[in-house]
Structure formats: C-alpha cells, structure tokens
TORNUPA-345068 format. One record per residue: x, y, z of N, C-alpha, C, O in turn; residue number from 1. Coordinates in steps of 0.02 Angstrom, whole numbers, m for minus. Layout:
% residues N
R	X	Y	Z	X	Y	Z	X	Y	Z	X	Y	Z	NUM
...
% end
This chain:
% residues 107
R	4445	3481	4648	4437	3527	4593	4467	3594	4613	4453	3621	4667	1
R	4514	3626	4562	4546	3708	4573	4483	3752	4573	4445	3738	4527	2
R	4472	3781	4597	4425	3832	4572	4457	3915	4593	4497	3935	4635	3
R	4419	3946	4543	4449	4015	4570	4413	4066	4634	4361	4063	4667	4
R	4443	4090	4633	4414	4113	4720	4374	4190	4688	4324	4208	4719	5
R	4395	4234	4628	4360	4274	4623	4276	4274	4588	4242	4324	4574	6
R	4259	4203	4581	4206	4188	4547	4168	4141	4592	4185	4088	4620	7
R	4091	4188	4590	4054	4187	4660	4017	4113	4661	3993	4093	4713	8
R	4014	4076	4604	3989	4027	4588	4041	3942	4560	4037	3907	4509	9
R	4079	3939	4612	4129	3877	4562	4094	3835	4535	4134	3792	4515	10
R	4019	3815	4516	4004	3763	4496	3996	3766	4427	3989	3721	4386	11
R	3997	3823	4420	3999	3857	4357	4048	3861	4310	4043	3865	4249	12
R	4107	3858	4354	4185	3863	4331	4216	3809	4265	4252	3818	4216	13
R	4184	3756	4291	4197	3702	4240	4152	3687	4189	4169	3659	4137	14
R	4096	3705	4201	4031	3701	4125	4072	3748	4075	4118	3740	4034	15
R	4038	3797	4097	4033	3841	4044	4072	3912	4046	4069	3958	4086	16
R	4110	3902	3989	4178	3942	4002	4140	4031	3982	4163	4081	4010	17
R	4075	4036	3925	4067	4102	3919	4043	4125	4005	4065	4177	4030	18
R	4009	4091	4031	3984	4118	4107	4058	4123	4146	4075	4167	4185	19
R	4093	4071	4125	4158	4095	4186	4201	4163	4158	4215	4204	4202	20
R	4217	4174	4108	4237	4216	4092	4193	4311	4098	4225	4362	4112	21
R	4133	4310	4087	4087	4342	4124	4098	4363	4184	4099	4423	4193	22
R	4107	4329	4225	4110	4307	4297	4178	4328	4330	4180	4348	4387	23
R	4231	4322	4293	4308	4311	4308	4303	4412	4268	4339	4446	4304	24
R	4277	4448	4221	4285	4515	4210	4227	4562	4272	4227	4614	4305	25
R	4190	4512	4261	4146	4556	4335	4160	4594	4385	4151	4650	4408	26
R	4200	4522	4399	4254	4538	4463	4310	4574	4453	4334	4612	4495	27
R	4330	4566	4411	4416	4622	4421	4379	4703	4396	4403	4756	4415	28
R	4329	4699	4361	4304	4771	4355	4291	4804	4420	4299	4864	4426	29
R	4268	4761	4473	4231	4770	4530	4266	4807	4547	4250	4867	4546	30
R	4340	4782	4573	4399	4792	4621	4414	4837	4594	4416	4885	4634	31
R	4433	4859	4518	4467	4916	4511	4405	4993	4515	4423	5052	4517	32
R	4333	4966	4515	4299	5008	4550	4316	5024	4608	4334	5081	4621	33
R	4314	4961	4670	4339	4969	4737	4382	5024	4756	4381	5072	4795	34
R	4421	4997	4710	4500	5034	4728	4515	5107	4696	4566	5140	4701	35
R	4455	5121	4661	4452	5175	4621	4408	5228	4688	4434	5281	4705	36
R	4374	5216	4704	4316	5232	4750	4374	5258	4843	4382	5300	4887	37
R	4394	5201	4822	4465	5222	4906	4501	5278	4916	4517	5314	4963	38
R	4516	5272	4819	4570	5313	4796	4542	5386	4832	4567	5422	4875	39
R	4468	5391	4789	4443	5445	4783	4416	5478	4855	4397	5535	4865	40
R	4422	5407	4911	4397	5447	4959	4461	5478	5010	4460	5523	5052	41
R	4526	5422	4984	4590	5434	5039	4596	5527	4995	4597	5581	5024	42
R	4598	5520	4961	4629	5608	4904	4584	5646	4916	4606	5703	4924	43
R	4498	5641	4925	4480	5711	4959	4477	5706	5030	4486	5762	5055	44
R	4468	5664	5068	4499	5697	5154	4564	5734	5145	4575	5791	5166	45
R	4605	5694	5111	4662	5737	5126	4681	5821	5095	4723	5859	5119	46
R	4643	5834	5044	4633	5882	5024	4569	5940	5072	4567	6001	5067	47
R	4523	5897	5114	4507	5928	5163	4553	5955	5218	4532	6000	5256	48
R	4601	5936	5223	4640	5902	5295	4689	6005	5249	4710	6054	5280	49
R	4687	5999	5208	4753	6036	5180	4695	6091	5164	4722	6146	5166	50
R	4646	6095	5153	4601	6161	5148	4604	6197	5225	4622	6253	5244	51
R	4582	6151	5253	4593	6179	5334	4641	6191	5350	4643	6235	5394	52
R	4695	6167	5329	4747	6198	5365	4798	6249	5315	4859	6249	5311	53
R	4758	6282	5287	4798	6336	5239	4805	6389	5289	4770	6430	5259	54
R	4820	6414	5332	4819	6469	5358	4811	6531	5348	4838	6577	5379	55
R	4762	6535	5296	4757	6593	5248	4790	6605	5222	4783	6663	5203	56
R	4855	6569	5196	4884	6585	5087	4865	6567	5063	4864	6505	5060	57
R	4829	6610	5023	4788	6596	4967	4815	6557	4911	4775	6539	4868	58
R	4870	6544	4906	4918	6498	4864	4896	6436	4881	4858	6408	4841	59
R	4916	6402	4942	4893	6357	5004	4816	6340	4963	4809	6293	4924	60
R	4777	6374	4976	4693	6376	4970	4690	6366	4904	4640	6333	4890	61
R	4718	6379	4863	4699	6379	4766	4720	6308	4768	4684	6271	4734	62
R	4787	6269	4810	4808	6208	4775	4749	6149	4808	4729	6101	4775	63
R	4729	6162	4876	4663	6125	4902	4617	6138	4897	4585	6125	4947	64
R	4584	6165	4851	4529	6169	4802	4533	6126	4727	4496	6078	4714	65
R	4587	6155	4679	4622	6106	4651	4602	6031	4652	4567	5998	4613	66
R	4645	6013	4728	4643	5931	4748	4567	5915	4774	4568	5856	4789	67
R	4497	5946	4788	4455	5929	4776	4435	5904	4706	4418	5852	4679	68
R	4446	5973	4689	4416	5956	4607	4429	5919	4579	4388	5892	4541	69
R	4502	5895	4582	4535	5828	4548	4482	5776	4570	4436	5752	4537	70
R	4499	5767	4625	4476	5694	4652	4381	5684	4649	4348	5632	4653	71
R	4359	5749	4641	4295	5739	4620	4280	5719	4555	4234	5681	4540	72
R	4320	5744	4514	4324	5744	4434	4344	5646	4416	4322	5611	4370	73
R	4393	5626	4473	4403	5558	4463	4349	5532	4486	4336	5480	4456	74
R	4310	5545	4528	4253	5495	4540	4203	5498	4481	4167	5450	4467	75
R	4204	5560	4443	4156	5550	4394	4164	5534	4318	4126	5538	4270	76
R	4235	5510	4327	4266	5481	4272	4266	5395	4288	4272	5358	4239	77
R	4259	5364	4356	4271	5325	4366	4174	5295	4353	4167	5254	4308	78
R	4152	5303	4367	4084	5295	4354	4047	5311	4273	3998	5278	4257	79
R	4073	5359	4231	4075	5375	4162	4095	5310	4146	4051	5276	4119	80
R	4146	5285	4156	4174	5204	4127	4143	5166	4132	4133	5124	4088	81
R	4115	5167	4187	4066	5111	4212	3987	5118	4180	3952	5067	4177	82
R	3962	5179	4157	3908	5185	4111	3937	5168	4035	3901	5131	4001	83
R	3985	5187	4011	4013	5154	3948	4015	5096	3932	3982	5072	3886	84
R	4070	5053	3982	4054	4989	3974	3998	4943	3973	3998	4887	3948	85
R	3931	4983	4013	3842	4955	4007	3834	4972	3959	3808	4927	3927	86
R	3847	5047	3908	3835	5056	3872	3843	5016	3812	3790	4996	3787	87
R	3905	4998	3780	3936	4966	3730	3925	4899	3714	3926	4867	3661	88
R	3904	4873	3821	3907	4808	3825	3800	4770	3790	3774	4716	3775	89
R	3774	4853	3793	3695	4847	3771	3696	4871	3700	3641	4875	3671	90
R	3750	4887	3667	3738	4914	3585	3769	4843	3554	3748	4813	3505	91
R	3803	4832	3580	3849	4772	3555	3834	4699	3557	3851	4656	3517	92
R	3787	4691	3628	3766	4628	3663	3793	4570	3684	3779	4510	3686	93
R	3852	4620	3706	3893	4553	3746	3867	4562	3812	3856	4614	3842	94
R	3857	4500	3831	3810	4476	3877	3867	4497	3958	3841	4507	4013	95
R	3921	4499	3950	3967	4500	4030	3959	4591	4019	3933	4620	4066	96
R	3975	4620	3977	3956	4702	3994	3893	4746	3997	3890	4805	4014	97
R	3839	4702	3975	3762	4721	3973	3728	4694	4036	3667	4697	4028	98
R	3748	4666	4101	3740	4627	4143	3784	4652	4207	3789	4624	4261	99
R	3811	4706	4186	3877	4737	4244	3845	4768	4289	3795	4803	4278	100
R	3886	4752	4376	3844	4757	4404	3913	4774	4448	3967	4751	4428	101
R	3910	4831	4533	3962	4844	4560	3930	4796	4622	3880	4799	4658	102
R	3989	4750	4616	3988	4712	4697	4030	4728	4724	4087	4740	4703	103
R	4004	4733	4793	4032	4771	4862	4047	4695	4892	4008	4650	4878	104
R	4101	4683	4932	4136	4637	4958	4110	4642	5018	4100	4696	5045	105
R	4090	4566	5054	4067	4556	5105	4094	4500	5148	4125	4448	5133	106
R	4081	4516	5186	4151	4468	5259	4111	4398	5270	4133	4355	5308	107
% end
C-alpha cells in the first residue's frame, strides 16, 4: 500500500478521505508554521548581530531596529493566521480548521 509520509496515521489514508484530507492540510499548515517561525528566528539574530555592530551611526541603528520590528511584526502575523484559521474553521465548522493544532517534528 502507497501511503503518504506527511500523514501521522496511514491507516486512515484509505478509509476515509474527509480525515485524510484533514490530516494532509494539518500538516502542510504545520511546516509553513515551521518555516515561518525559522524565518523569524534566522532575521532577528541577524538584526541583533547588525544592532551590535552599528558603531554608533545612527543610520546603522534606525535600519536594526527596523529589522527587529519587521521580524517581530512577522511573528505576529504568522500566529494572527493561525488564530483566523481556528477562528473561521469554529464559525464555519469545518472540522480540519476547528481542530488545528501546531505539530513540532520529532526524530
């Protein structure tokens, strides 16, 4: 039997297609959380990395402040989505967005 590798349950895969499909958005929401979350942590070190090393121009210092704020502002846009989609997914009652949940990948 094929089964897909991003769906934590293959036995599931072949019953019932509303649970696999559930299951198959779960997961790619996850990742682009994941990868949203990386984003946000590789862009403020490095905007740490560039605060510290402004050497006092204040030019320097306005643009790594800036690149905090950005990258803070993306984390709280990236999580806003993620209350929307619970949201919409509990006004609406579709069962795969009222049920959303962030899984963290494990070895």
């Amino acid at each position: 039997m094929i089964t897909n590798p991003l769906v934590n349950n293959p036995e599931i895969q072949a019953g019932d297609p509303t649970t696999y499909t559930n299951n198959v958005m779960q997961a790619v929401i996850s990742i682009f959380f994941i990868v949203g979350l990386v984003y946000f942590i590789w862009h403020f070190l490095m905007a740490g990395y560039h605060l510290i090393s402004t050497e006092g121009d204040p030019k320097k210092l306005e643009t790594a402040k800036n690149q905090i704020t950005y990258a803070l502002l993306g984390l709280i846009v990236i999580f806003s989505v993620f209350a929307l989609l619970k949201f919409v997914g509990t006004i609406l009652g579709i069962d795969g967005l009222e049920s959303l949940q962030i899984t963290w990948p494990t070895l």
